[in-house]
N, C-alpha and C positions, 0 to 999 in steps of 0.2 A: 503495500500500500503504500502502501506507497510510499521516486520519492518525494510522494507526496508528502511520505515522510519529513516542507513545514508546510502541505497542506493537510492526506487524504490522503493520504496520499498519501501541497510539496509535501492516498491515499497512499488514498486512497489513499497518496494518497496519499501518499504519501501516500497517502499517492503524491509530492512536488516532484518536479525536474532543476536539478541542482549545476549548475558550471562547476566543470575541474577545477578551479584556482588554483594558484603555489600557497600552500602556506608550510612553513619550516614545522619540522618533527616536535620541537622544544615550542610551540605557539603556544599563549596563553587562551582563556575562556573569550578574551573578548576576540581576538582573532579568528577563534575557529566559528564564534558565532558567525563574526561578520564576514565571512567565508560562505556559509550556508547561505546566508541572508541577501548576502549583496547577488549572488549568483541566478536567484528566481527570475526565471525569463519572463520581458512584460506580459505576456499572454501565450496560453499554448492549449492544446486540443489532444486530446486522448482518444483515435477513432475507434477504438477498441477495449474494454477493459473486461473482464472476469471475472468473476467470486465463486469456485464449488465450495459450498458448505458441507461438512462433513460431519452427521452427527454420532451420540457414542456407540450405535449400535454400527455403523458403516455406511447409513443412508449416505445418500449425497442430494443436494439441489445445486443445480448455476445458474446462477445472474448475469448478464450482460448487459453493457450499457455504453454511454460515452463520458467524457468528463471534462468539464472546461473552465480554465482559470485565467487569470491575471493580476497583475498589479497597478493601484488605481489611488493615485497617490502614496504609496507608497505601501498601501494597505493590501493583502491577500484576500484573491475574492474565488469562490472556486464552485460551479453547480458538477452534483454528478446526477446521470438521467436514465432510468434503466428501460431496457428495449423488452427483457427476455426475464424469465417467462412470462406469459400471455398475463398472469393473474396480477403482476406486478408491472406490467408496460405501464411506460406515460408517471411511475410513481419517482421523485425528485427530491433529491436534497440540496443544501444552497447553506453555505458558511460564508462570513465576511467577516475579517480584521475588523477590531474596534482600533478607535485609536490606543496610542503606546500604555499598557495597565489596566486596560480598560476591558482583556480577553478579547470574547468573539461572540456575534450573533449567529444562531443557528435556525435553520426550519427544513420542514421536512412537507411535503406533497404527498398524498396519497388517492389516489384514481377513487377509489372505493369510496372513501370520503368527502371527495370533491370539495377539498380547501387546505388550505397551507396551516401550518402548526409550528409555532416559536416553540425550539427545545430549549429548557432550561432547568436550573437544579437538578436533582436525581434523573430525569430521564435523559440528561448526556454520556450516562451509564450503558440506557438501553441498546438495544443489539441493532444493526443497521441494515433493516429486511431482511430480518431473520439470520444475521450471519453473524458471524464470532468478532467483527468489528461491532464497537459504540460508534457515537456520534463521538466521543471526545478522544478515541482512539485514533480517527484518522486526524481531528485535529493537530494531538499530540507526535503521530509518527510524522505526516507528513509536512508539518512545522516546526521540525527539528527541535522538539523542546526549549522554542525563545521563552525564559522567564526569569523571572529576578533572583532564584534562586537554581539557576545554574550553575552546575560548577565541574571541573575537573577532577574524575577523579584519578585518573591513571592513564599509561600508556598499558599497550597490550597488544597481541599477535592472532590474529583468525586469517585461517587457512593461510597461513605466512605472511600475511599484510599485516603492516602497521596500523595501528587502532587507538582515536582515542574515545577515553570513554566519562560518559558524561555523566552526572546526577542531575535529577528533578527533584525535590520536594514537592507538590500542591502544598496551598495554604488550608488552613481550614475552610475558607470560607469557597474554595474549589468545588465543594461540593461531589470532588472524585472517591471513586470507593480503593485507589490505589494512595498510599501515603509516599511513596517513592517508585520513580522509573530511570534505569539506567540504560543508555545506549551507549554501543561498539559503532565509532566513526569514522569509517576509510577515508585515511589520511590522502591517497591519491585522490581522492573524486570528491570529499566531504557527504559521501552519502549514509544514512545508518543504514547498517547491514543487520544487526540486532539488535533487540529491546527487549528489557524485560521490565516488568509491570507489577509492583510489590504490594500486599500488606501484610503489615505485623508481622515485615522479617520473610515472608515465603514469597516467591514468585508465584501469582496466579494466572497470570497471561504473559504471552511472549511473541514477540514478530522476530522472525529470522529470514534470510536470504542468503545469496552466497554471492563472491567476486564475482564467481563464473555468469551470474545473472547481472551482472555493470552493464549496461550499451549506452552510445549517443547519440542523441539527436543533433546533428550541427556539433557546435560545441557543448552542449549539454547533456549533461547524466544523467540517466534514470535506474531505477531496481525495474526491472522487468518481469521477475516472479518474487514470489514472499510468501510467505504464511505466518496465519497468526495463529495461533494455540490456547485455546483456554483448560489450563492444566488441573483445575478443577473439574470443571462439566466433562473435560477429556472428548473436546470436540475439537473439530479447526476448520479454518478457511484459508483454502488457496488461492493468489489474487495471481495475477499474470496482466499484462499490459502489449499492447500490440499497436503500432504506429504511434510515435510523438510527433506534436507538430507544435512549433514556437515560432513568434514572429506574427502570427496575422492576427486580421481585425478580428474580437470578436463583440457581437452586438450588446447594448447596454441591458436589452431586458433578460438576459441569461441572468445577470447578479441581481436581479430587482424580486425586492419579497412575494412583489402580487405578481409577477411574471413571470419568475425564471422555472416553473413546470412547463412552459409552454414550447419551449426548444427553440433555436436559432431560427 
């Protein structure tokens, strides 16, 4: 999810798509932030994205869809819009950058119910059409975890890459059911390749991917496949991403609360 990893991504998702930049091995927190951060391309389109959900017995369900972002003033704006299946078409989510401290607005579309829905408190917990992502999950992977309580903890080595690895606190007033998340950030690309998702001390959720799944668009990075794991419920979902596109127009009412179900 992305890496959208600072949407959704940056899901899905982070789903974000991230620029390679240099930043030296010995960087500090504020470098590698502004590394992830400077790098989001002003807008880009995801003609393809994936979700098989996998539940504890072995079910599986997939979702398909598309996903489109930008940046608008300086702020992350990002709809995702699902095609597949039939019972879930036409159903939309839609996150937007508040300004600096201020978090993020979120809503959600759903066909069935025919109107749009502010998520907020507890239900940015909930699971995003049915899959082992939240709504605050793809916030969190694919917004590289910007927050005031970022920090460095260590270097590190996955599959022989350099890694750094980063902590989260939430505040209280986050209203997340995780108290700590740590992410593994390849140092060539600034993308997270793992996440783990804590409370009281145990890992209950996990996003993982591999180097081998890097690609680019242009100059830009993306995770290409990932999974996320909830080690509890002992389910998961597999994301997978297919054509980045950055650089073009995309229309205003995609990011607009009473519009963006309605697609480009």
């Amino acid at each position: 999810m992305c890496s959208w990893i600072r949407w959704g991504a940056r899901i899905a998702v982070g789903l974000a798509v991230l620029l390679g930049a240099t930043v030296s091995a010995a960087a500090d927190i504020d470098q590698i932030e502004a590394c992830m951060r400077a790098n989001v391309p002003k807008s880009l389109q995801v003609k393809t994205f994936e979700l098989i959900a996998t539940d504890r017995s072995g079910g599986t369900r997939m979702l398909s869809g598309r996903l489109y972002g930008r940046l608008d003033q300086d702020l992350i704006e990002a709809t995702l819009r699902i095609e597949l299946p039939a019972d879930l078409r036409g159903a939309a989510y839609l996150v937007r950058e508040a300004e600096s401290g201020k978090g993020e607005d979120m809503f959600v579309y759903l066909p069935a119910l025919q109107k749009v829905r502010r998520i907020s408190g507890g239900m940015k917990d909930s699971p995003l059409f049915g899959t082992d992502l939240s709504y605050a999950d793809v916030k969190q992977i694919a917004y590289a975890f910007t927050d005031d309580s970022l920090k460095l903890e260590r270097e590190d080595r996955l599959e022989e890459r350099p890694m750094w690895v980063l902590s989260m606190s939430p505040t209280p007033d986050n209203d997340s059911r995780f108290d700590r998340v740590e992410a593994w950030i390849d140092q060539q690309s600034c993308m997270v390749i793992k996440a783990d998702f804590m409370q009281a001390g145990e890992v209950r959720k996990r996003f993982v991917s591999s180097a081998r799944h890097l690609a680019q668009s242009g100059p830009h990075w993306y995770v290409s496949q990932g999974r996320i794991e909830d080690l509890q419920a002992q389910t998961h979902t597999d994301l997978r991403i297919v054509d980045v596109f950055s650089g073009q127009d995309l229309a205003d009412r995609l990011f607009n609360p009473r519009m963006f179900y309605l697609g480009p």
